[in-house]
PyMOL Python script that loads the backbone (N, CA, C, O; Angstrom):
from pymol import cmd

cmd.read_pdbstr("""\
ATOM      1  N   UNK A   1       0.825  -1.177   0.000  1.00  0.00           N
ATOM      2  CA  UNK A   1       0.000   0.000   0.000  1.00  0.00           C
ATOM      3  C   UNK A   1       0.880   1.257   0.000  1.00  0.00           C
ATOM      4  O   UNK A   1       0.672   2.122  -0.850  1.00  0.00           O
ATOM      5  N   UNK A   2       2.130   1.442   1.169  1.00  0.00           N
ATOM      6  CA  UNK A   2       2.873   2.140   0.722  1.00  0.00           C
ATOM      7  C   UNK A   2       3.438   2.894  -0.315  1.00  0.00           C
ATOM      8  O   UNK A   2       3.627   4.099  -0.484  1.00  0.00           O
ATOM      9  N   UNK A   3       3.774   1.358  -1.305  1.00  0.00           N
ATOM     10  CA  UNK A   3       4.483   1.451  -2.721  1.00  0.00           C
ATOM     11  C   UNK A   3       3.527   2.285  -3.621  1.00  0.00           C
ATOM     12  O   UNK A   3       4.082   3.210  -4.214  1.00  0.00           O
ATOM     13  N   UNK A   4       1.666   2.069  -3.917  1.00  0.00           N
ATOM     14  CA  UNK A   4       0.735   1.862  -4.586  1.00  0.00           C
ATOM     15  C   UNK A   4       0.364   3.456  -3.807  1.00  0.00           C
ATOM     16  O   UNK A   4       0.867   4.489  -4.247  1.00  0.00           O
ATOM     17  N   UNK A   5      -0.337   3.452  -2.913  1.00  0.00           N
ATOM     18  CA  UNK A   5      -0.752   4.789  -2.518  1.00  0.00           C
ATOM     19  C   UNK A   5       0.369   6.132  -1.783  1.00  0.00           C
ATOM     20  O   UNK A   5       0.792   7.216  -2.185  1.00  0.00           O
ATOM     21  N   UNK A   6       0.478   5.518  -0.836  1.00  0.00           N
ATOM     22  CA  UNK A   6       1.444   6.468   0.175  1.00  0.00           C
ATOM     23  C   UNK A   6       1.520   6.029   1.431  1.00  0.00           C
ATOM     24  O   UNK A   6       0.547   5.777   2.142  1.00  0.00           O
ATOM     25  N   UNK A   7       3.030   5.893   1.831  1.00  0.00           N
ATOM     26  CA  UNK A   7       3.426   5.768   3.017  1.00  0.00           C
ATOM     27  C   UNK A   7       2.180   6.200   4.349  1.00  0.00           C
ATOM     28  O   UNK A   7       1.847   5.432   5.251  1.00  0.00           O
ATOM     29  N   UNK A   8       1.809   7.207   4.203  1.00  0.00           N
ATOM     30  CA  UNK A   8       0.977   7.684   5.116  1.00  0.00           C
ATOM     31  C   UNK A   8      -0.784   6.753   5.155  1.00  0.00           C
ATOM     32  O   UNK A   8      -1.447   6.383   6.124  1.00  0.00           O
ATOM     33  N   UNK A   9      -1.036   6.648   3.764  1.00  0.00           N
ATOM     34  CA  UNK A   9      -1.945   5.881   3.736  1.00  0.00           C
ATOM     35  C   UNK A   9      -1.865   4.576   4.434  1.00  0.00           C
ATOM     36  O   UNK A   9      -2.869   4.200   5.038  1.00  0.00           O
ATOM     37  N   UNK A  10      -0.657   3.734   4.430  1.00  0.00           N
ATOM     38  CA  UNK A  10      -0.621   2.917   4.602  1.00  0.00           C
ATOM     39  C   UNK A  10      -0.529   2.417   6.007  1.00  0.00           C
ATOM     40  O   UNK A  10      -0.727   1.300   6.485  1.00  0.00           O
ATOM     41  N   UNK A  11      -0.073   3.881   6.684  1.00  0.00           N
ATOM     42  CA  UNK A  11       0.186   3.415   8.163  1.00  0.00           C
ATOM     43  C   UNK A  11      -1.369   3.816   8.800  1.00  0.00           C
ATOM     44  O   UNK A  11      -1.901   3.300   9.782  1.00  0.00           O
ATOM     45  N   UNK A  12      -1.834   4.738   8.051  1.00  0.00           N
ATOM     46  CA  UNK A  12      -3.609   4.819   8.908  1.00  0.00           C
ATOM     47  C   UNK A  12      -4.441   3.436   8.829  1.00  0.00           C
ATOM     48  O   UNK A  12      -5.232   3.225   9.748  1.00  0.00           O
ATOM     49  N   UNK A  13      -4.302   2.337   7.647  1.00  0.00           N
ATOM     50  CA  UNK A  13      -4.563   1.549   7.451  1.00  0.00           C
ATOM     51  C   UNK A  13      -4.039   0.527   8.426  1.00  0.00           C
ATOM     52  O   UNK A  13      -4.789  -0.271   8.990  1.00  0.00           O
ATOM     53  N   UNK A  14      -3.115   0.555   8.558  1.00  0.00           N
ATOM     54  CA  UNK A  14      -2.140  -0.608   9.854  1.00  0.00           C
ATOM     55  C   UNK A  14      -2.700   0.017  11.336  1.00  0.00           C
ATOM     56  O   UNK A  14      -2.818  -0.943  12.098  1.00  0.00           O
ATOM     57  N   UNK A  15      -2.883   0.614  11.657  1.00  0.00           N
ATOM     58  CA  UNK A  15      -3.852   1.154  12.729  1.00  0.00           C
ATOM     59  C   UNK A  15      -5.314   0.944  12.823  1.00  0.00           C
ATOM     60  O   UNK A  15      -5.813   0.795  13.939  1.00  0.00           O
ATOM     61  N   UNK A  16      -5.952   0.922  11.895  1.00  0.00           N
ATOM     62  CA  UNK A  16      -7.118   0.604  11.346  1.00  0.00           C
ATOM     63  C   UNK A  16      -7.775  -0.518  11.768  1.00  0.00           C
ATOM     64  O   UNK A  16      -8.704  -0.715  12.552  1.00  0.00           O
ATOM     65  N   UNK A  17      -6.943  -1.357  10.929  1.00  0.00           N
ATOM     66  CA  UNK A  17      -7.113  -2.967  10.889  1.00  0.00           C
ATOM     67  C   UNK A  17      -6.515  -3.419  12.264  1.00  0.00           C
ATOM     68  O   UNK A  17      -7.181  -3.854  13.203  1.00  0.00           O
ATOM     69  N   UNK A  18      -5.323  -3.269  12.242  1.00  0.00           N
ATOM     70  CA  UNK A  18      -4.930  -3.466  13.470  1.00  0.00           C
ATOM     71  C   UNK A  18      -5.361  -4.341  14.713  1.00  0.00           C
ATOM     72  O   UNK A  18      -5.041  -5.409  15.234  1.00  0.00           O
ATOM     73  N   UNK A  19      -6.639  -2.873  14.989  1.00  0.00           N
ATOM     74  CA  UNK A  19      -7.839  -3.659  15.450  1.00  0.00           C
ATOM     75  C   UNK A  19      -8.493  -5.012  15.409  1.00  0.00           C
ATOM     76  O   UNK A  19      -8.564  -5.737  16.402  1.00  0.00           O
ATOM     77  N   UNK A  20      -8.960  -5.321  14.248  1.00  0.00           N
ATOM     78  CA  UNK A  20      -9.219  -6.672  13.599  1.00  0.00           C
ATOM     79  C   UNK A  20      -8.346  -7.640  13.054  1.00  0.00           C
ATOM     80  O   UNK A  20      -8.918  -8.690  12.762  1.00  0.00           O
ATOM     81  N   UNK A  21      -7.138  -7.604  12.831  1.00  0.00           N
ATOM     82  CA  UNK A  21      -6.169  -8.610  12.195  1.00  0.00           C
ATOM     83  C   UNK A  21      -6.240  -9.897  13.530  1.00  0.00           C
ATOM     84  O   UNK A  21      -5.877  -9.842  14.705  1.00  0.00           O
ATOM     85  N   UNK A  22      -6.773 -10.830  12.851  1.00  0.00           N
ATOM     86  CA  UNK A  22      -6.115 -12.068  13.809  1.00  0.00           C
ATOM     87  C   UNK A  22      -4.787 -12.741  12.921  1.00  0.00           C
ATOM     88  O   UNK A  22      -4.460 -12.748  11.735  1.00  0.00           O
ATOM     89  N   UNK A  23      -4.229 -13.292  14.188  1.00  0.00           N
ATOM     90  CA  UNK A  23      -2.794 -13.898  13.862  1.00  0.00           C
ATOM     91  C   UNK A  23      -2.576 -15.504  13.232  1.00  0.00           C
ATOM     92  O   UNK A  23      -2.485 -16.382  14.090  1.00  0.00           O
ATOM     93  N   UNK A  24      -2.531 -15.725  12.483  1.00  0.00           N
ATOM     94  CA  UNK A  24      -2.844 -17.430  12.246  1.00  0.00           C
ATOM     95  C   UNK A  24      -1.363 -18.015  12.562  1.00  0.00           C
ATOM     96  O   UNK A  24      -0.450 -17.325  12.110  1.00  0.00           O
ATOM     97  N   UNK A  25      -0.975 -19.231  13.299  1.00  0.00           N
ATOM     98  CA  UNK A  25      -0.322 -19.534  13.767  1.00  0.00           C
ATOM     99  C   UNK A  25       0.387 -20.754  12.539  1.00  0.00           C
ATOM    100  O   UNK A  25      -0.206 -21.756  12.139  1.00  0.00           O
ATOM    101  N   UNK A  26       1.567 -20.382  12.191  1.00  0.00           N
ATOM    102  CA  UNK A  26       1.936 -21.651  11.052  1.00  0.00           C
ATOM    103  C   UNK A  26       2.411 -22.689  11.872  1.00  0.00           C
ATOM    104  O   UNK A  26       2.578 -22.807  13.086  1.00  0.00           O
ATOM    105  N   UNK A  27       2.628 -23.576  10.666  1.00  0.00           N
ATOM    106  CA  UNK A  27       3.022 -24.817  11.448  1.00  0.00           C
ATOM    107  C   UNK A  27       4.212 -25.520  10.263  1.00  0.00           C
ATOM    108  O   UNK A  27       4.946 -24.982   9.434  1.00  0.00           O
ATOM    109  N   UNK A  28       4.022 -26.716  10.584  1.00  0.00           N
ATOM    110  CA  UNK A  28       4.927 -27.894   9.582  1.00  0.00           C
ATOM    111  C   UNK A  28       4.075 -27.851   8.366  1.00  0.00           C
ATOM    112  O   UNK A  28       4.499 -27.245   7.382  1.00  0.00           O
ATOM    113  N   UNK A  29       2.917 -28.431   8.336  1.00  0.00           N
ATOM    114  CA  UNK A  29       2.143 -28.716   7.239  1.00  0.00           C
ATOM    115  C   UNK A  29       2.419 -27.228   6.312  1.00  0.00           C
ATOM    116  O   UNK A  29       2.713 -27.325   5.120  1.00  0.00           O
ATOM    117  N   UNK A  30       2.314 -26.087   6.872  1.00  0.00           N
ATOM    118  CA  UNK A  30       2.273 -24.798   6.315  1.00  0.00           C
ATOM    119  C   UNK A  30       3.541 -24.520   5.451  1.00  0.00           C
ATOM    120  O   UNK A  30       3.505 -24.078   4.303  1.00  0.00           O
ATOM    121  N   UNK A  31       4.817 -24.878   6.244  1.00  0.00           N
ATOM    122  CA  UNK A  31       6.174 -25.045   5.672  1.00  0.00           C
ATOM    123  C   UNK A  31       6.143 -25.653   5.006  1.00  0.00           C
ATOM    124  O   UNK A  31       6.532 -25.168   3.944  1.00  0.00           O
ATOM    125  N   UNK A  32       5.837 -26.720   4.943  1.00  0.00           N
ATOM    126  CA  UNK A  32       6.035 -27.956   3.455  1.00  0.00           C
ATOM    127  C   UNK A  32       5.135 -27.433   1.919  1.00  0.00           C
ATOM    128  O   UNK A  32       5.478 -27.439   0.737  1.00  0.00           O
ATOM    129  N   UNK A  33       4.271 -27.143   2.393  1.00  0.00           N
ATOM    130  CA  UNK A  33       3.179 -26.239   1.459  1.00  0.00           C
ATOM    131  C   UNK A  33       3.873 -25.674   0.604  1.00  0.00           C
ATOM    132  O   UNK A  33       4.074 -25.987  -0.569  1.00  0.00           O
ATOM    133  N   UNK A  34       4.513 -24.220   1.626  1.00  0.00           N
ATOM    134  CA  UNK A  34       5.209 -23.245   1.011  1.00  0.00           C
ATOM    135  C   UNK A  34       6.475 -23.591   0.139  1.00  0.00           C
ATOM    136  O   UNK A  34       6.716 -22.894  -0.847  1.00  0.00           O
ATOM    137  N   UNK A  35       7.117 -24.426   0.405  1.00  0.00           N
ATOM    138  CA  UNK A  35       8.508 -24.884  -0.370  1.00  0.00           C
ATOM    139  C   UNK A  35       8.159 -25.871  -1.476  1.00  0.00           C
ATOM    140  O   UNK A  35       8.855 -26.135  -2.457  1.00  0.00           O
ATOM    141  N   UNK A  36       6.747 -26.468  -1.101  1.00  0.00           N
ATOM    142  CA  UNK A  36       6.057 -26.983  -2.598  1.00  0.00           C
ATOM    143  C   UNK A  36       5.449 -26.173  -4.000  1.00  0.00           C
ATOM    144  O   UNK A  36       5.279 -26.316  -5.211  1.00  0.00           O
ATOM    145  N   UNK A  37       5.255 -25.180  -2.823  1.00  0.00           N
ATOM    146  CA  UNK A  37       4.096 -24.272  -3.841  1.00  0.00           C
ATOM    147  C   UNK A  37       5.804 -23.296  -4.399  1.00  0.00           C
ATOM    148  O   UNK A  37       5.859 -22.980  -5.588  1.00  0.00           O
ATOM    149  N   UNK A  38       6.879 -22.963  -3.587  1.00  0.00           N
ATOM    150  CA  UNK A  38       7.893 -22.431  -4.156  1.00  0.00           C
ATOM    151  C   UNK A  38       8.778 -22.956  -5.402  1.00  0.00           C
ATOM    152  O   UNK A  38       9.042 -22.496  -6.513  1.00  0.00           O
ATOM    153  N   UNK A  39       9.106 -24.107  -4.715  1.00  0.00           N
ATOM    154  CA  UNK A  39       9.331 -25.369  -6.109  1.00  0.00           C
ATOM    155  C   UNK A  39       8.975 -25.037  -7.066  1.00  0.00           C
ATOM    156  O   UNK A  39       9.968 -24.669  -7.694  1.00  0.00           O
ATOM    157  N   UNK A  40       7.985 -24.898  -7.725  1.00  0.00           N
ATOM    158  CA  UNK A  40       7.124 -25.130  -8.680  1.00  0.00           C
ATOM    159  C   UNK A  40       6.932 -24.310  -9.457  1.00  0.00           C
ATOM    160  O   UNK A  40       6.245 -24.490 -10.463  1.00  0.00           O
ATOM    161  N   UNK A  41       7.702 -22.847  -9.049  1.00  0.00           N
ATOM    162  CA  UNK A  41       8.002 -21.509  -9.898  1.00  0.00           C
ATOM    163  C   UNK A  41       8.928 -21.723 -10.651  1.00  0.00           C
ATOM    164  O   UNK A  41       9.965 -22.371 -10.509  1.00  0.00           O
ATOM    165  N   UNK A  42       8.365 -20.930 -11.787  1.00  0.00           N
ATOM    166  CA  UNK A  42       9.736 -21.055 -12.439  1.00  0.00           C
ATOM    167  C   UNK A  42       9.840 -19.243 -13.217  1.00  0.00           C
ATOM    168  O   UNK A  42      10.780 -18.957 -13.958  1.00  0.00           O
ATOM    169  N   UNK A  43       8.934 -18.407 -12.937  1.00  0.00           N
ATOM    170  CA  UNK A  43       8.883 -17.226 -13.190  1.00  0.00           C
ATOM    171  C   UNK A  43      10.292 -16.026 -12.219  1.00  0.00           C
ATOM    172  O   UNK A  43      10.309 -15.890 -10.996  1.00  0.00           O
ATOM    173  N   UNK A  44      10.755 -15.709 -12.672  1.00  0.00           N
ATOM    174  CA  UNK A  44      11.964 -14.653 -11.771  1.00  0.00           C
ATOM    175  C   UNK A  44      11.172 -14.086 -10.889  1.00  0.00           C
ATOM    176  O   UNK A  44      10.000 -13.966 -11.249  1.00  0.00           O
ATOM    177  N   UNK A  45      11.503 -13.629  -9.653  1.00  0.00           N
ATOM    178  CA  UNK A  45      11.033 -12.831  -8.601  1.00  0.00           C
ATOM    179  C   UNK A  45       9.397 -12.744  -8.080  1.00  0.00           C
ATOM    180  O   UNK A  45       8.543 -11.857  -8.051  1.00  0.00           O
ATOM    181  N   UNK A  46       9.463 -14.071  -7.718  1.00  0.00           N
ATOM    182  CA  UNK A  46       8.461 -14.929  -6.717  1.00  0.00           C
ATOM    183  C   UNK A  46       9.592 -15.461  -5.607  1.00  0.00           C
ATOM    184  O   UNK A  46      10.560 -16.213  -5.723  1.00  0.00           O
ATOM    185  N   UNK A  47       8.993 -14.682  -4.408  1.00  0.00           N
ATOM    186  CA  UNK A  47       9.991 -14.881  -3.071  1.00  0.00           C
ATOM    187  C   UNK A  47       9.276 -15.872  -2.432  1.00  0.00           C
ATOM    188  O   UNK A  47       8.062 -15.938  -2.621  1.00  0.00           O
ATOM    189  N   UNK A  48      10.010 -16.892  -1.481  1.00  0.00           N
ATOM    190  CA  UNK A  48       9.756 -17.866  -0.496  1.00  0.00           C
ATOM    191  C   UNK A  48       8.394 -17.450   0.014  1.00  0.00           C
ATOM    192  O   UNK A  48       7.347 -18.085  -0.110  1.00  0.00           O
ATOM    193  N   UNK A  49       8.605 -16.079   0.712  1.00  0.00           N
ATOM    194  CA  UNK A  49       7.480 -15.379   1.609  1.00  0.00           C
ATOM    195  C   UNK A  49       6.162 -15.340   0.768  1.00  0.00           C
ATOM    196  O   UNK A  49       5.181 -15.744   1.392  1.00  0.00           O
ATOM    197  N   UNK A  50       5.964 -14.990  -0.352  1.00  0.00           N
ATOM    198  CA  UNK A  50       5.032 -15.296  -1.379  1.00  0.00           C
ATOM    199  C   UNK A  50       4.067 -16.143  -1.601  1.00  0.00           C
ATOM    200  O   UNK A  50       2.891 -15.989  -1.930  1.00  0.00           O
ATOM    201  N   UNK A  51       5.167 -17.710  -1.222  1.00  0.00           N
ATOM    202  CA  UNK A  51       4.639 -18.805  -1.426  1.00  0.00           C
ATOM    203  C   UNK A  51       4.122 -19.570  -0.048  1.00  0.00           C
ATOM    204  O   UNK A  51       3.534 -20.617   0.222  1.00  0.00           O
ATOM    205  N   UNK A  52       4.627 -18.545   0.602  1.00  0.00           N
ATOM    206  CA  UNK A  52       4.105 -19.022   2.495  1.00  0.00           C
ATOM    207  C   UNK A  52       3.018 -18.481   2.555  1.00  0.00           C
ATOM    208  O   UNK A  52       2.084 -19.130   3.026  1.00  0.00           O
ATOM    209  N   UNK A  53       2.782 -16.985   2.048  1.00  0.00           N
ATOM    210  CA  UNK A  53       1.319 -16.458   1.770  1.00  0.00           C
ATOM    211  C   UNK A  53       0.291 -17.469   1.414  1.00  0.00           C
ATOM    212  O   UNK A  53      -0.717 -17.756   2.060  1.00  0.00           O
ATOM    213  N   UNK A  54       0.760 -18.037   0.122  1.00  0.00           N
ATOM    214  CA  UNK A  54      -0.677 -18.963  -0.759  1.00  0.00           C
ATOM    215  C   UNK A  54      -0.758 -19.996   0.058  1.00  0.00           C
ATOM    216  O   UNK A  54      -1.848 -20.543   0.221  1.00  0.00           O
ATOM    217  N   UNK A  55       0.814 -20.609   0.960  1.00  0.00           N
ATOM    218  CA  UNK A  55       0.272 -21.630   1.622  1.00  0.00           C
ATOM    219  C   UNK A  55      -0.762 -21.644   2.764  1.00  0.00           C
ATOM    220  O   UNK A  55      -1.574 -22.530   3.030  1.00  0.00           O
ATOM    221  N   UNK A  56      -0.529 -20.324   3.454  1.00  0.00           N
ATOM    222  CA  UNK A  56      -1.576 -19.761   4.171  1.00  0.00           C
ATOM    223  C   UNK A  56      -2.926 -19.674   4.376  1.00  0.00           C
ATOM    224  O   UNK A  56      -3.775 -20.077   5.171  1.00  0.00           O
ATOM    225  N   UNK A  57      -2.805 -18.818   3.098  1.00  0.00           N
ATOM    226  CA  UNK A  57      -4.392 -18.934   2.380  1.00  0.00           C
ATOM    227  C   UNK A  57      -5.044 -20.773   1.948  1.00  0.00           C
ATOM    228  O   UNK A  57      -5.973 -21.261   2.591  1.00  0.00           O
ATOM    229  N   UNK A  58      -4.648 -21.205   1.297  1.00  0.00           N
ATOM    230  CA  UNK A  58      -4.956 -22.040   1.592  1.00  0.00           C
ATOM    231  C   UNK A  58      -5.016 -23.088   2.430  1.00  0.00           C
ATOM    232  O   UNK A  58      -6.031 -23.771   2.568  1.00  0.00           O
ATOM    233  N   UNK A  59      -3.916 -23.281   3.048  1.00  0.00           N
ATOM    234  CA  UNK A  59      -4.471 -24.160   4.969  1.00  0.00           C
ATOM    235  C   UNK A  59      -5.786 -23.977   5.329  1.00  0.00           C
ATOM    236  O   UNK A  59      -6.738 -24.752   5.432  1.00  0.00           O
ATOM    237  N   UNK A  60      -5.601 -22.422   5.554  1.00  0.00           N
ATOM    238  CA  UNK A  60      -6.687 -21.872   6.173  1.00  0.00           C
ATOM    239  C   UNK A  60      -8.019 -21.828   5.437  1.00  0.00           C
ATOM    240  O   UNK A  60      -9.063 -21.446   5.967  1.00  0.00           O
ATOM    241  N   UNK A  61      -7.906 -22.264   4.121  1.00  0.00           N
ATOM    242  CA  UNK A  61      -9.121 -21.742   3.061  1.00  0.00           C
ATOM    243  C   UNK A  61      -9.716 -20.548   3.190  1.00  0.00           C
ATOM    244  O   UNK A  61     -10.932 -20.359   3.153  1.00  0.00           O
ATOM    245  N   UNK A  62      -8.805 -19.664   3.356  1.00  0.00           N
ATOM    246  CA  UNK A  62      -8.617 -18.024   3.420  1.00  0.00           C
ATOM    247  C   UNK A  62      -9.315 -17.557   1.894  1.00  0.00           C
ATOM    248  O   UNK A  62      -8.671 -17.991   0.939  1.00  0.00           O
ATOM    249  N   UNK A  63     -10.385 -16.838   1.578  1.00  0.00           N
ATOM    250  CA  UNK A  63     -10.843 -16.196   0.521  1.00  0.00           C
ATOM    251  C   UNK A  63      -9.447 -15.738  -0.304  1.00  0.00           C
ATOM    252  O   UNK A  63      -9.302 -16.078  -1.479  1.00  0.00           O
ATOM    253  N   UNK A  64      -8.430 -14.939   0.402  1.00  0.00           N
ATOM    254  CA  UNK A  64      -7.286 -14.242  -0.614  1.00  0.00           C
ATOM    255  C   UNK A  64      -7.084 -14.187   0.394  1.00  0.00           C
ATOM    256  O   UNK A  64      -7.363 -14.733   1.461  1.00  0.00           O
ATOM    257  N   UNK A  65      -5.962 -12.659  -0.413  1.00  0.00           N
ATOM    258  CA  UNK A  65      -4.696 -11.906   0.109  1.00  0.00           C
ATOM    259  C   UNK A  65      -5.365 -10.365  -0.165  1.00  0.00           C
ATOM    260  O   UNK A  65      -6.162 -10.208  -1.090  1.00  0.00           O
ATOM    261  N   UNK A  66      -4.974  -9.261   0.711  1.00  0.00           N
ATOM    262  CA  UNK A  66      -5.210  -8.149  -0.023  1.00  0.00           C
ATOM    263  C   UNK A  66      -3.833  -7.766  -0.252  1.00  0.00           C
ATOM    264  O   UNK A  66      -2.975  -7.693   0.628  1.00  0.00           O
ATOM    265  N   UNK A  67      -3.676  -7.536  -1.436  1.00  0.00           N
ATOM    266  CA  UNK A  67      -2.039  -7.167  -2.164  1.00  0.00           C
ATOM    267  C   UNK A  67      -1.990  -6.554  -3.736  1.00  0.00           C
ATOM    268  O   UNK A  67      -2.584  -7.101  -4.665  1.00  0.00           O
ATOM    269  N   UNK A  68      -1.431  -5.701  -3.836  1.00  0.00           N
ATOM    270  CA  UNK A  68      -1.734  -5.143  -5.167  1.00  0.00           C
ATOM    271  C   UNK A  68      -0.411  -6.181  -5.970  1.00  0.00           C
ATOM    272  O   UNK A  68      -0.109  -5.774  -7.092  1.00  0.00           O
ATOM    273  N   UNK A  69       0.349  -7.428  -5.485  1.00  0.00           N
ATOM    274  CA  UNK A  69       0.890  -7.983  -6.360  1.00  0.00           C
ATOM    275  C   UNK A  69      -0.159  -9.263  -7.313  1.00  0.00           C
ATOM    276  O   UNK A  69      -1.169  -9.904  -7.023  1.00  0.00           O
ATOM    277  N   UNK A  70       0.614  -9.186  -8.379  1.00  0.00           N
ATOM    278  CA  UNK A  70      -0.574 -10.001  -9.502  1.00  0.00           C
ATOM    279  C   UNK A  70      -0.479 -11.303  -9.059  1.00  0.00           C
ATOM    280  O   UNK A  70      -1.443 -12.053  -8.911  1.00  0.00           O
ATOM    281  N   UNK A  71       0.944 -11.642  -8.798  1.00  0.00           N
ATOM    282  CA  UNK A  71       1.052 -13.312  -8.410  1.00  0.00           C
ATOM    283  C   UNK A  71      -0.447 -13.711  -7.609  1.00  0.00           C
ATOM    284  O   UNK A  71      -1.357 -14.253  -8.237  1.00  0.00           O
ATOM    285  N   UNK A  72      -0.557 -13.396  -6.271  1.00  0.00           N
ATOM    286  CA  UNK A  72      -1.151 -14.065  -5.672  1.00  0.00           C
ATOM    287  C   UNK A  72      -2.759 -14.178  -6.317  1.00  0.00           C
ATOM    288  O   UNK A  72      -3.584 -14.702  -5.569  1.00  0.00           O
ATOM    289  N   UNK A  73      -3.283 -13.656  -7.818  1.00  0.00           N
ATOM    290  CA  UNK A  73      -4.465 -13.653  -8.314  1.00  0.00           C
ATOM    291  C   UNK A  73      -4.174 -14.613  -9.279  1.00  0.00           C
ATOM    292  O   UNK A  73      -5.003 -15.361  -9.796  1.00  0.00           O
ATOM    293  N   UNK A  74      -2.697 -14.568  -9.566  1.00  0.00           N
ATOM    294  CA  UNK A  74      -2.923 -16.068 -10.902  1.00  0.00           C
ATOM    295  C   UNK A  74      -2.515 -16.965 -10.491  1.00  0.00           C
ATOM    296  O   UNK A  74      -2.070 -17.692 -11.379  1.00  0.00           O
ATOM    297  N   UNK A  75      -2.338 -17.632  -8.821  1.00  0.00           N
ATOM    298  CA  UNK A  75      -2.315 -18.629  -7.748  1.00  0.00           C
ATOM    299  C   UNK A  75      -3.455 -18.841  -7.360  1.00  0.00           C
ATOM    300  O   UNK A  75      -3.454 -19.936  -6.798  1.00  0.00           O
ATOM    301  N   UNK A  76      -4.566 -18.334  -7.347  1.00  0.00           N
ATOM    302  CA  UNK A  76      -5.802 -17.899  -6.709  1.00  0.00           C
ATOM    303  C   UNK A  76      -6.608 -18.711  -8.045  1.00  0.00           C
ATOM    304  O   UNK A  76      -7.051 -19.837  -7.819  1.00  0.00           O
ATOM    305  N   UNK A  77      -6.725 -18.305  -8.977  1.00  0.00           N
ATOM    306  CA  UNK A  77      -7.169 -18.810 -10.424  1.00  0.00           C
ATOM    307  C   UNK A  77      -6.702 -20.606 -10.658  1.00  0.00           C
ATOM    308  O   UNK A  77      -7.346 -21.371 -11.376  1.00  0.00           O
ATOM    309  N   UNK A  78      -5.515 -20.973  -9.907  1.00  0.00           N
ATOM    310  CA  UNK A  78      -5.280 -22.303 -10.213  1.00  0.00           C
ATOM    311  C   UNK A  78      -6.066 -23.224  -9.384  1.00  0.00           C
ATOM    312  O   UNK A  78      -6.062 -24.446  -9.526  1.00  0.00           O
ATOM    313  N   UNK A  79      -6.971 -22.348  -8.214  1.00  0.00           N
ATOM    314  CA  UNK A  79      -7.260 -23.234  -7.596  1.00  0.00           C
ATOM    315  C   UNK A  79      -8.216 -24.748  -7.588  1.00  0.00           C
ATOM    316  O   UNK A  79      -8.229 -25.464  -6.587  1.00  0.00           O
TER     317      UNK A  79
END
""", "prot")
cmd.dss("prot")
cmd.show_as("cartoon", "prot")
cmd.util.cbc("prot")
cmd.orient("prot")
C-alpha cells in the first residue's frame, strides 16, 4: 500500500485494521506447502514469503490476500 498509494496511507490503514487482524499460527504442514508451492516456480522474482502467503491462504481456506501484487491472483485462479 505504501508502494501503490502512500506511506501515510498505509500506516492509517495498519492502525485501522490493526484492530481486527487475527494472527494465524503456522506450522509444519504450512512449511512444506510453502517450499512446494515455491518449487514449482519457475517465473523470476516470486519470493519464499510469497509462497508461504498462498500456503496460508490455503491451509486456512482463506478467501485471498489483499495485495496489489498479480502473483497471488494467478495462484488464486489455479485453484
Amino acid at each position: 500500500m505504501s508502494y501503490k498509494v502512500s506511506q501515510k496511507a498505509a500506516k492509517k490503514f495498519l492502525k485501522t485494521a490493526r484492530e481486527k487482524l487475527v494472527e494465524l499460527p503456522l506450522n509444519e504442514e504450512i512449511m512444506v506447502l510453502a517450499d512446494k508451492i515455491f518449487l514449482a516456480q519457475n517465473k523470476k522474482g516470486i519470493s519464499w514469503i510469497d509462497c508461504l502467503n498462498v500456503a496460508v491462504i490455503k491451509f486456512y481456506k482463506l478467501e485471498g490476500i489483499l495485495s496489489f501484487d498479480k502473483f497471488y491472483s494467478k495462484i488464486e485462479k489455479k485453484k
